[in-house]
N, C-alpha and C positions, 0 to 999 in steps of 0.2 A: 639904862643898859645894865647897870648893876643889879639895878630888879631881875631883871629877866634871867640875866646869868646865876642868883641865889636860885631862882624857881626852877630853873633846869636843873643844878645841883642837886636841891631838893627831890625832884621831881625822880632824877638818876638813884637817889639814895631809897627815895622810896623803893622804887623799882627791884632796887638790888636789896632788899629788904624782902620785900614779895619774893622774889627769886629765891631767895635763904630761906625763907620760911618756909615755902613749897618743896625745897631741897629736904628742909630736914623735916618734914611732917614723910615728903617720899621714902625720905631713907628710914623714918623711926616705921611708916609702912609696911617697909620692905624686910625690916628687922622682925616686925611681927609675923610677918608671913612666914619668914624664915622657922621662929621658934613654934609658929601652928605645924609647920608642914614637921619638924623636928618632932613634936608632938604625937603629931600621926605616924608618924616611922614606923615605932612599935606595932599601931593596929596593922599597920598596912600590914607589915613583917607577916603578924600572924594571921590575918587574912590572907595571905598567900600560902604562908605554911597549912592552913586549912584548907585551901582549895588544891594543894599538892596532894595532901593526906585523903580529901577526899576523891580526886580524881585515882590516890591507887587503889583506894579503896571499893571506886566504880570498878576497875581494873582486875579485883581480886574477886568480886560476886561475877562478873563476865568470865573469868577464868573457871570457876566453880561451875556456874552453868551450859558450861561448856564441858566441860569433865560430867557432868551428871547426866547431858544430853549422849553423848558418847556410850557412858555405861548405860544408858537406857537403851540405845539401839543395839547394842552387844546382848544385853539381856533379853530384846524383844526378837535380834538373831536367833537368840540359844532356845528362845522360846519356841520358834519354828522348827527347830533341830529336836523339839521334844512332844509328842502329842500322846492321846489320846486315844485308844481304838477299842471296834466294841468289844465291852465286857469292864470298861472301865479300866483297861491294862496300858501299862504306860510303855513305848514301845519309841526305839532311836532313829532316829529319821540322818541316814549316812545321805554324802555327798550324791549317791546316783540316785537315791530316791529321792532327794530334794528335786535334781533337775526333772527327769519325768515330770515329777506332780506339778512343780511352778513351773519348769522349762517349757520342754519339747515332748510330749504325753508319750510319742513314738521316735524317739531316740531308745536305741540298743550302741554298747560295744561293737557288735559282729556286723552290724549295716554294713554292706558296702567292701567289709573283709574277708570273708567268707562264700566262697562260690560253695552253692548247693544247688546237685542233679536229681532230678526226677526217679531216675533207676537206682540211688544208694539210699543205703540210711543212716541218720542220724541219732545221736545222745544230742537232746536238748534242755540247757540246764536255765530254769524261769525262776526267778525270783517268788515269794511267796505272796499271794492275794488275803485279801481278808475282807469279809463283809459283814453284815447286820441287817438282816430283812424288818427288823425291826422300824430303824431309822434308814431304809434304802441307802446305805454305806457301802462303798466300794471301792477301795485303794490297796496300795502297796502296803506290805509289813517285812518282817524279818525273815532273816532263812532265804533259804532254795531248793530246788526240789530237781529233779532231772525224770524227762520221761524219751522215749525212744519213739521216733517219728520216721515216716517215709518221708522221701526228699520233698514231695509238693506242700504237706504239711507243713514240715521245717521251714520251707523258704515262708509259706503262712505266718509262721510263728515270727518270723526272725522281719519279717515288714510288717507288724500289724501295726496299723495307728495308735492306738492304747498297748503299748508295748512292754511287757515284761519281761523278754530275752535277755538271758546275761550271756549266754555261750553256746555253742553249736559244734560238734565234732564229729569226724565222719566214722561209723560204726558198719564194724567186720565181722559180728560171731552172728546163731543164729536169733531168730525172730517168732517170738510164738504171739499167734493173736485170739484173746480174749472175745467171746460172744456171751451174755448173759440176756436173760429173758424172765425179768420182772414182770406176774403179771401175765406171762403169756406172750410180751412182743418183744421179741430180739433185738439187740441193740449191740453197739461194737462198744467190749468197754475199754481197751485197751494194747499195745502191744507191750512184749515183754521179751527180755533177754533170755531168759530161763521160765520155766512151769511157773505159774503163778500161783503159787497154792495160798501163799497168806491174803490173795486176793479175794479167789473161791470162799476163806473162811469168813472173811470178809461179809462178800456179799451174802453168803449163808447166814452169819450172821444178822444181816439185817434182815433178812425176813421173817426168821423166828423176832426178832424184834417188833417190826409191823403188824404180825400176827397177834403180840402178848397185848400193845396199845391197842388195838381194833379189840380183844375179847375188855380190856381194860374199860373202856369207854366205852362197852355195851353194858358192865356193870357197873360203871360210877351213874349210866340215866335208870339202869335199873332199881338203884338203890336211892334215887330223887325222894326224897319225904314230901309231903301235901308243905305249900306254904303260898305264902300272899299270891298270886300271876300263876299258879304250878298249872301247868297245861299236859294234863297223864298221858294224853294221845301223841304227843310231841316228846316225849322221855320214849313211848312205847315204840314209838318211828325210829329214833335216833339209835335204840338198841336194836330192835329189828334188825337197820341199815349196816349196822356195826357189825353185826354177827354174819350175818348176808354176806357181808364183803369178804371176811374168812372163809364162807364155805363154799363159795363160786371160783375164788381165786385159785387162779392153775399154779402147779409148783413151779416154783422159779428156779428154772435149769439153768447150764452152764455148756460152753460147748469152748474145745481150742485147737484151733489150727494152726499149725508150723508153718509158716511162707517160704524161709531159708534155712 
Protein backbone atom coordinates (compact mmCIF):
# COMPACT_ATOMS: atom_id res chain seq x y z
CA UNK A 1 0.00 0.00 0.00
CA UNK A 2 2.93 2.16 0.81
CA UNK A 3 4.29 1.40 -2.57
CA UNK A 4 1.65 2.43 -4.47
CA UNK A 5 0.80 5.50 -2.42
CA UNK A 6 4.99 6.85 -3.01
CA UNK A 7 4.30 5.88 -6.97
CA UNK A 8 1.30 8.07 -7.03
CA UNK A 9 3.18 10.75 -5.24
CA UNK A 10 5.76 10.47 -7.42
CA UNK A 11 3.90 9.94 -10.40
CA UNK A 12 1.78 13.64 -9.18
CA UNK A 13 5.22 15.31 -8.66
CA UNK A 14 6.32 14.42 -11.90
CA UNK A 15 3.26 15.54 -13.55
CA UNK A 16 3.38 18.85 -11.82
CA UNK A 17 6.85 19.13 -12.88
CA UNK A 18 5.78 18.64 -16.63
CA UNK A 19 3.15 21.22 -15.92
CA UNK A 20 5.96 23.65 -14.67
CA UNK A 21 8.07 23.07 -17.24
CA UNK A 22 5.57 23.56 -20.01
CA UNK A 23 4.33 26.71 -18.05
CA UNK A 24 7.67 28.17 -18.07
CA UNK A 25 9.08 27.13 -21.52
CA UNK A 26 5.08 28.84 -22.48
CA UNK A 27 5.74 31.89 -20.70
CA UNK A 28 9.61 32.29 -21.50
CA UNK A 29 7.66 31.55 -25.37
CA UNK A 30 5.36 34.14 -24.90
CA UNK A 31 8.16 36.60 -23.44
CA UNK A 32 9.96 36.08 -26.80
CA UNK A 33 7.24 36.72 -28.83
CA UNK A 34 6.48 39.69 -26.95
CA UNK A 35 10.14 41.11 -27.44
CA UNK A 36 9.95 39.97 -31.53
CA UNK A 37 6.74 41.67 -31.99
CA UNK A 38 8.43 44.80 -29.73
CA UNK A 39 11.09 44.45 -32.18
CA UNK A 40 8.96 44.78 -35.21
CA UNK A 41 7.10 47.91 -33.81
CA UNK A 42 9.53 50.26 -35.30
CA UNK A 43 9.36 48.38 -38.87
CA UNK A 44 5.92 48.03 -38.69
CA UNK A 45 5.63 51.98 -37.67
CA UNK A 46 7.61 52.87 -40.67
CA UNK A 47 6.06 50.61 -42.94
CA UNK A 48 2.91 52.24 -42.45
CA UNK A 49 4.46 55.63 -42.22
CA UNK A 50 5.58 54.66 -45.80
CA UNK A 51 2.57 53.48 -47.13
CA UNK A 52 0.72 56.84 -45.72
CA UNK A 53 3.52 58.99 -47.47
CA UNK A 54 3.01 56.94 -50.45
CA UNK A 55 -0.60 56.76 -50.76
CA UNK A 56 -0.47 60.94 -50.56
CA UNK A 57 1.93 60.79 -52.67
CA UNK A 58 -0.53 58.53 -55.37
CA UNK A 59 -2.93 61.30 -54.22
CA UNK A 60 -0.78 64.24 -55.18
CA UNK A 61 0.43 62.84 -59.07
CA UNK A 62 -3.75 61.99 -59.38
CA UNK A 63 -4.21 65.68 -58.25
CA UNK A 64 -1.66 66.94 -60.96
CA UNK A 65 -3.06 64.85 -63.55
CA UNK A 66 -6.05 66.01 -63.15
CA UNK A 67 -5.06 69.74 -63.11
CA UNK A 68 -3.00 69.04 -66.41
CA UNK A 69 -5.88 67.13 -68.02
CA UNK A 70 -8.18 70.20 -67.22
CA UNK A 71 -5.74 72.79 -68.54
CA UNK A 72 -5.38 70.71 -71.59
CA UNK A 73 -9.07 70.85 -72.44
CA UNK A 74 -9.05 74.56 -71.71
CA UNK A 75 -6.27 74.88 -74.14
CA UNK A 76 -7.57 72.58 -76.72
CA UNK A 77 -11.01 74.87 -76.00
CA UNK A 78 -8.97 78.07 -76.73
CA UNK A 79 -7.67 76.17 -79.60
CA UNK A 80 -11.06 75.89 -81.34
CA UNK A 81 -11.67 79.69 -80.49
CA UNK A 82 -8.48 80.40 -82.62
CA UNK A 83 -7.97 79.07 -86.41
CA UNK A 84 -6.52 79.43 -89.32
CA UNK A 85 -8.13 81.00 -92.61
CA UNK A 86 -6.77 81.19 -96.15
CA UNK A 87 -4.01 83.18 -96.48
CA UNK A 88 -2.39 81.87 -93.39
CA UNK A 89 -4.38 84.84 -91.27
CA UNK A 90 -5.12 84.01 -87.83
CA UNK A 91 -8.64 85.10 -87.30
CA UNK A 92 -11.14 84.83 -83.52
CA UNK A 93 -13.75 82.51 -83.83
CA UNK A 94 -16.69 84.49 -81.25
CA UNK A 95 -19.32 82.59 -79.54
CA UNK A 96 -21.96 82.82 -82.71
CA UNK A 97 -19.52 81.55 -85.02
CA UNK A 98 -18.49 78.79 -83.03
CA UNK A 99 -22.25 77.50 -82.80
CA UNK A 100 -23.07 77.83 -86.58
CA UNK A 101 -19.89 75.98 -87.49
CA UNK A 102 -20.08 73.07 -84.77
CA UNK A 103 -23.94 73.79 -83.76
CA UNK A 104 -26.70 74.49 -85.94
CA UNK A 105 -25.02 75.56 -89.68
CA UNK A 106 -28.63 77.49 -89.95
CA UNK A 107 -29.34 79.15 -86.64
CA UNK A 108 -29.63 83.20 -87.21
CA UNK A 109 -30.66 85.68 -84.22
CA UNK A 110 -33.67 86.99 -86.25
CA UNK A 111 -35.33 83.23 -86.85
CA UNK A 112 -38.51 83.32 -85.82
CA UNK A 113 -38.26 87.30 -84.53
CA UNK A 114 -38.66 89.00 -87.36
CA UNK A 115 -41.82 88.93 -89.58
CA UNK A 116 -40.77 89.95 -93.13
CA UNK A 117 -43.40 91.07 -96.21
CA UNK A 118 -43.10 90.33 -99.81
CA UNK A 119 -43.99 94.27 -100.68
CA UNK A 120 -41.28 96.10 -98.15
CA UNK A 121 -37.72 96.17 -97.97
CA UNK A 122 -35.12 95.24 -96.02
CA UNK A 123 -31.32 96.34 -94.70
CA UNK A 124 -29.86 92.97 -94.15
CA UNK A 125 -26.85 92.71 -92.13
CA UNK A 126 -24.65 88.93 -92.83
CA UNK A 127 -21.86 88.23 -91.29
CA UNK A 128 -18.61 87.86 -93.39
CA UNK A 129 -17.78 84.69 -95.58
CA UNK A 130 -14.26 83.79 -96.64
CA UNK A 131 -13.08 81.06 -99.02
CA UNK A 132 -9.93 79.70 -100.83
CA UNK A 133 -10.59 78.04 -104.23
CA UNK A 134 -7.33 76.81 -103.57
CA UNK A 135 -8.11 74.27 -100.89
CA UNK A 136 -12.13 74.38 -101.63
CA UNK A 137 -12.54 76.46 -97.98
CA UNK A 138 -15.60 77.97 -97.18
CA UNK A 139 -16.76 79.31 -93.68
CA UNK A 140 -17.39 82.11 -91.44
CA UNK A 141 -14.80 85.01 -90.77
CA UNK A 142 -14.86 88.41 -89.11
CA UNK A 143 -16.92 91.61 -89.87
CA UNK A 144 -20.31 92.19 -91.28
CA UNK A 145 -21.44 93.73 -94.10
CA UNK A 146 -25.18 94.92 -94.77
CA UNK A 147 -26.89 94.77 -98.23
CA UNK A 148 -30.51 95.89 -99.06
CA UNK A 149 -32.88 93.23 -100.13
CA UNK A 150 -36.71 92.82 -101.31
CA UNK A 151 -38.87 91.16 -98.77
CA UNK A 152 -38.76 87.41 -100.61
CA UNK A 153 -34.91 87.78 -100.68
CA UNK A 154 -34.65 88.75 -96.93
CA UNK A 155 -36.96 86.02 -95.71
CA UNK A 156 -34.15 83.82 -98.16
CA UNK A 157 -31.54 85.21 -96.43
CA UNK A 158 -32.86 85.04 -92.91
CA UNK A 159 -33.91 80.90 -93.36
CA UNK A 160 -31.17 79.71 -95.39
CA UNK A 161 -29.76 76.33 -94.05
CA UNK A 162 -25.92 77.56 -94.23
CA UNK A 163 -26.91 80.68 -92.51
CA UNK A 164 -25.08 83.84 -91.95
CA UNK A 165 -27.82 86.41 -90.98
CA UNK A 166 -27.04 88.50 -88.00
CA UNK A 167 -29.93 91.17 -88.51
CA UNK A 168 -32.85 92.13 -90.60
CA UNK A 169 -34.52 95.66 -90.46
CA UNK A 170 -37.25 96.97 -92.30
CA UNK A 171 -36.18 99.94 -94.89
CA UNK A 172 -38.04 103.32 -95.95
CA UNK A 173 -35.90 105.57 -98.22
CA UNK A 174 -35.43 104.91 -101.90
CA UNK A 175 -34.11 101.82 -103.79
CA UNK A 176 -31.91 101.94 -106.97
CA UNK A 177 -31.17 98.69 -108.85
CA UNK A 178 -27.85 97.88 -110.33
CA UNK A 179 -27.73 95.99 -113.92
CA UNK A 180 -24.21 95.33 -115.41
CA UNK A 181 -23.26 93.42 -118.33
CA UNK A 182 -19.90 91.75 -118.46
CA UNK A 183 -19.08 90.48 -121.53
CA UNK A 184 -22.25 91.35 -123.30
CA UNK A 185 -24.89 89.47 -120.68
CA UNK A 186 -26.83 91.41 -118.28
CA UNK A 187 -26.93 90.39 -114.89
CA UNK A 188 -28.54 92.09 -111.54
CA UNK A 189 -25.68 93.23 -109.62
CA UNK A 190 -27.25 94.65 -106.90
CA UNK A 191 -29.75 97.01 -105.03
CA UNK A 192 -28.69 100.33 -103.42
CA UNK A 193 -29.92 103.12 -101.17
CA UNK A 194 -28.35 105.74 -103.04
CA UNK A 195 -26.39 105.93 -106.89
CA UNK A 196 -23.92 103.46 -106.69
CA UNK A 197 -21.05 105.05 -108.11
CA UNK A 198 -18.11 103.50 -106.11
CA UNK A 199 -19.67 100.32 -107.54
CA UNK A 200 -19.68 101.41 -111.38
CA UNK A 201 -15.95 102.28 -110.58
CA UNK A 202 -15.71 99.25 -109.31
CA UNK A 203 -16.81 97.14 -111.88
CA UNK A 204 -15.04 99.51 -114.48
CA UNK A 205 -12.45 98.87 -112.80
CA UNK A 206 -12.40 95.29 -113.29
CA UNK A 207 -12.61 95.34 -116.78
CA UNK A 208 -9.75 97.54 -117.62
CA UNK A 209 -8.34 94.84 -115.20
CA UNK A 210 -9.30 91.73 -117.30
CA UNK A 211 -8.28 93.42 -120.42
CA UNK A 212 -4.52 94.28 -118.94
CA UNK A 213 -4.21 90.12 -117.77
CA UNK A 214 -5.69 88.88 -121.16
CA UNK A 215 -3.11 91.38 -123.37
CA UNK A 216 -0.60 90.08 -120.30
CA UNK A 217 -0.72 86.45 -120.98
CA UNK A 218 -0.77 86.98 -124.68
CA UNK A 219 2.59 88.38 -124.08
CA UNK A 220 4.08 86.18 -121.28
CA UNK A 221 3.42 82.93 -124.46
CA UNK A 222 4.68 85.27 -126.80
CA UNK A 223 7.84 85.77 -125.20
CA UNK A 224 8.14 81.72 -124.40
CA UNK A 225 12.10 81.01 -125.46
CA UNK A 226 12.64 77.39 -127.36
CA UNK A 227 13.32 74.82 -124.41
CA UNK A 228 13.17 71.16 -123.48
CA UNK A 229 8.82 70.08 -124.43
CA UNK A 230 8.54 74.04 -125.98
CA UNK A 231 5.42 73.34 -128.40
CA UNK A 232 5.64 77.24 -130.61
CA UNK A 233 2.19 76.21 -132.01
CA UNK A 234 0.58 75.97 -128.48
CA UNK A 235 2.34 79.47 -127.17
CA UNK A 236 1.08 80.62 -130.83
CA UNK A 237 -2.63 79.38 -129.89
CA UNK A 238 -2.61 80.56 -126.41
CA UNK A 239 -1.74 84.17 -127.48
CA UNK A 240 -3.93 84.17 -130.44
CA UNK A 241 -6.68 83.12 -127.98
CA UNK A 242 -5.65 85.91 -125.45
CA UNK A 243 -5.75 88.52 -127.76
CA UNK A 244 -8.98 87.23 -129.48
CA UNK A 245 -10.70 87.36 -126.34
CA UNK A 246 -9.97 91.30 -125.95
CA UNK A 247 -10.98 92.22 -129.28
CA UNK A 248 -14.40 90.31 -129.61
CA UNK A 249 -15.32 91.31 -126.03
CA UNK A 250 -18.28 93.81 -126.05
CA UNK A 251 -17.98 96.80 -123.65
CA UNK A 252 -19.08 96.06 -120.41
CA UNK A 253 -21.96 98.55 -119.73
CA UNK A 254 -23.83 99.47 -116.68
CA UNK A 255 -27.41 100.32 -116.60
CA UNK A 256 -29.74 101.78 -113.04
CA UNK A 257 -33.16 101.68 -112.34
CA UNK A 258 -34.88 103.36 -109.35
CA UNK A 259 -37.96 100.92 -108.04
CA UNK A 260 -38.93 103.39 -105.16
Amino acid sequence: MKTEATKAKVDAAVAAWDAGVKAAQAAKKAEATADKAEAKAPIARAKAIEAIEAERAAKDLWIEKVRAAKAAIAEDRASWATRRGPGERETTMNRLTAYRTFGRPGYSPVKGKVRIYDDKWYTVTFQNVEHDSMTDYHGLAEGEYTQLLPGREARRARDASLNHCNGVQEYHGPVYVLYTSPHGYERLDGYYPAQPSARIDAFQAEELKWRADCLKEAERHERAQPSIGFDAAFHNRCAAHARQAVAKSKPWIWRIERTR
